[in-house]
N, C-alpha and C positions, 0 to 999 in steps of 0.2 A: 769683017765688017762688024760693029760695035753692034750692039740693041738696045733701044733705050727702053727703061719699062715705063710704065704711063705711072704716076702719082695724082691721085685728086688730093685737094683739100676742101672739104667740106663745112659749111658752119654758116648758120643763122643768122650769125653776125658779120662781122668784117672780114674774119677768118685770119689775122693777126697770131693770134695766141695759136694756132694749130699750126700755121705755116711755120712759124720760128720752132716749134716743137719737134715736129717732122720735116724740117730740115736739120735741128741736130740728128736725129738718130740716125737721117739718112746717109750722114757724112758720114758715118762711122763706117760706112761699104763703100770701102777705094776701087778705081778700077769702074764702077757700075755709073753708065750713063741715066740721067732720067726724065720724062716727060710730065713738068708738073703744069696740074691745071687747076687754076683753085675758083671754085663755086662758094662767093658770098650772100648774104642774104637767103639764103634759103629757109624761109620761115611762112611756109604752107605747105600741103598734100600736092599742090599743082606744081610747085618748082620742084618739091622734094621726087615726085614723078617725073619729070624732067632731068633731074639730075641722076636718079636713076638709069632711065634711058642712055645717058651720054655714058655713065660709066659701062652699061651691059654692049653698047656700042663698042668701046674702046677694049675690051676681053673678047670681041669678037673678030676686030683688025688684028689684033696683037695677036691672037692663039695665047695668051697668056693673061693671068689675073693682073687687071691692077693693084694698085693697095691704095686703099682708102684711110685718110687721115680725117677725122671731123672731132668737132665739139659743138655737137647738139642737145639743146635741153629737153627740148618736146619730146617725151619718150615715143608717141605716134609715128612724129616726122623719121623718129634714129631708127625704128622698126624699118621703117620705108628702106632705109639705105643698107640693109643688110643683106646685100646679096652674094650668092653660093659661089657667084664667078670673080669676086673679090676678095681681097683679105681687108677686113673692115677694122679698124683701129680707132674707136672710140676714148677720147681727152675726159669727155663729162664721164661719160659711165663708169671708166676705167677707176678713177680717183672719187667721185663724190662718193658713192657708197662706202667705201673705207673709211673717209673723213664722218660721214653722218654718225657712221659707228663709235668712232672714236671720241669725236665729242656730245655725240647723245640726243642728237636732235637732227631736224629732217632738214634738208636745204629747202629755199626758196623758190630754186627752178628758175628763175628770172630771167629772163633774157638780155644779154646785152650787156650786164652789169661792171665784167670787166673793162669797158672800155665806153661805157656812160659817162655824162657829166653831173651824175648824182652826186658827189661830193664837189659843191662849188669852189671849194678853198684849196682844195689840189687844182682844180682846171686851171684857177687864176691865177695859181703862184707858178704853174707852167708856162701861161700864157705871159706873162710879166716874166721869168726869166728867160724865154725865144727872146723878147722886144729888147730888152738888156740885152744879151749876146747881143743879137742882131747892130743895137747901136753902140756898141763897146768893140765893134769889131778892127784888126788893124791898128791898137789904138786909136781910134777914133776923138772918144774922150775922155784923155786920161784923166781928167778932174774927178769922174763918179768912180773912179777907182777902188774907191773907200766902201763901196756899197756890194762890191764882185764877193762871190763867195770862195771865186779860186781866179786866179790870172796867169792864163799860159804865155807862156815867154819863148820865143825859139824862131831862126831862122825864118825868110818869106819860103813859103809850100811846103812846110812840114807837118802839118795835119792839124793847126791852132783852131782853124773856125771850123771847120764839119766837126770836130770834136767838140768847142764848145758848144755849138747848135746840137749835135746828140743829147748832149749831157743837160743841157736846159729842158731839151723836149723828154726828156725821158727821164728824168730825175728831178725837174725844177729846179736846178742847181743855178744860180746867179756866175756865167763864167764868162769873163773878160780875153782878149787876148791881145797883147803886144809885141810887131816882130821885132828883133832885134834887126836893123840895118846895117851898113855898112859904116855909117857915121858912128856909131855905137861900141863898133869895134875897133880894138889897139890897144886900150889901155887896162881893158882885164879887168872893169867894173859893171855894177849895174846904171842903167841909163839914170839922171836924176830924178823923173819923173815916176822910178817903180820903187827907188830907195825907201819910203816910206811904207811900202806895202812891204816888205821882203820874206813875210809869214804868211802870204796869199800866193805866192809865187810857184809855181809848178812848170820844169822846163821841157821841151817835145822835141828831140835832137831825131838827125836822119843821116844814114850811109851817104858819101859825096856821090856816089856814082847814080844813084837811084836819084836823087835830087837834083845830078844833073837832067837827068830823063825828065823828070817832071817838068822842069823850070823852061828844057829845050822845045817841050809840045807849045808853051804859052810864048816865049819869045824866041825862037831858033838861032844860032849864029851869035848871040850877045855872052857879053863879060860876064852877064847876069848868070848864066843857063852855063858857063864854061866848065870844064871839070876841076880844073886850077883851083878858080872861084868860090867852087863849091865847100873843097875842101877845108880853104880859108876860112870860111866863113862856119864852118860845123867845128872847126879843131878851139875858135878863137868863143865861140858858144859856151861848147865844154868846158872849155879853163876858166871863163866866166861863170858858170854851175857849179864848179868845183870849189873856186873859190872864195864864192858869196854860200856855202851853202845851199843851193836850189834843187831840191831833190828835183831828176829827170826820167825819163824812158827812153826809148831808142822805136820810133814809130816805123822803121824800114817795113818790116815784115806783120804791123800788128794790124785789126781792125779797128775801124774807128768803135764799135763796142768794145774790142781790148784794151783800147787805149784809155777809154772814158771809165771802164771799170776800176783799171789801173789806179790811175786817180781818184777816183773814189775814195779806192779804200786807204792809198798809202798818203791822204792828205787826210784821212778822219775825215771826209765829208758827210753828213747826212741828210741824204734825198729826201727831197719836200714831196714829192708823189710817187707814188705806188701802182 
């Protein structure tokens, strides 16, 4: 029988930044199940006690320490969390002190600041490219094509919108996506409506067989979802990417953050937010 060990995530804030942190390092131990539990907002004595309690709780079911992931500022509150029956892993502590030293002055302490809307002109040009994706989706309107800062191209259920919606929300990237159909294919060109854009183009191809899987959860039993289908439709893609130039990836196996970094960086794009 497996054991999971308990993981808090701890933090002041949304706990965002800690969670994505300490779930890389976590990966790195194959084989190990885990029980995470993430405590936001914790930004008083009275939760910071409480969240203590829950962890001295959980080291006392388990017989074994949890491990604590946090980024707290309030050096009071981070005191609070430090307890014997944990292994406590501290984000802020670990890294400001080094940085202060290095560049010669004290941080701010701030709360919140990574994931504030103190700079309005990153929030907006977030907010403004969600709404873009959002209404460029599918081709929707390929008229504002002209205004995408990237336009995915590829097969229906190959990963075009959850990746342009990442990449909006998390980089303010301006990304468009158009599938290629079946009308589209046979002749081994781009459709005429992407012709003019063909230096914003970025294609997202996928294995037939995983894409039949996909396409069979939404319509079962159809020519759509078939494996024949599938094939067709991914081989007749590719020759089309090949032959117009459209640099691509292969999303079988990637994350929608792999895929969107992908892009990123092999199209030169540069993120409007931080």
């Amino acid at each position: 029988m497996s054991h999971r060990r308990t993981v808090f995530v701890v933090s002041d804030r949304t706990g965002i930044t800690a969670e994505m942190l300490g779930h890389s390092l976590l990966s790195q131990f194959e084989g190990l199940e885990f029980r995470r539990v993430t405590l936001p907002f914790i930004d008083s004595p009275d939760k910071a006690q409480q969240a203590a309690t829950q962890i001295q709780a959980a080291a006392d079911n388990d017989h074994e320490r949890p491990i604590v992931f946090s980024s707290m500022v309030n050096e009071n509150i981070r005191n609070m969390l430090k307890l014997d029956c944990a292994l406590n892993l501290d984000f802020f502590e670990a890294f400001i002190a080094p940085l202060e030293s290095e560049l010669g002055r004290a941080s701010s302490h701030t709360v919140g600041k990574a994931h504030s809307v103190s700079n309005f002109n990153e929030y907006n040009a977030r907010i403004e490219a969600v709404n873009f994706s959002m209404a460029h989706d599918d081709g929707i309107k390929p008229r504002d094509l002209a205004e995408a800062d990237v336009i995915l191209v590829g097969v229906s259920r190959s990963g075009k919108t959850p990746t342009c919606l990442y990449m909006a929300l998390q980089f303010g990237i301006k990304a468009a996506n158009y599938p290629l159909i079946p009308e589209d294919l046979g002749e081994i060109k781009l459709p005429q409506a992407l012709a003019p854009y063909r230096h914003k183009l970025f294609g997202l191809t996928i294995a037939p067989d995983r894409l039949a899987q996909i396409r069979t959860e939404r319509k079962p039993n159809s020519k759509y979802a078939s494996l024949d289908n599938c094939r067709f439709e991914t081989a007749e893609v590719e020759a089309i990417f090949r032959r117009e130039g459209v640099p691509y990836i292969n999303t079988t196996s990637k994350s929608v953050e792999e895929i969107s970094s992908t892009i990123l960086h092999q199209a030169k794009l540069e993120r409007k937010v931080f």
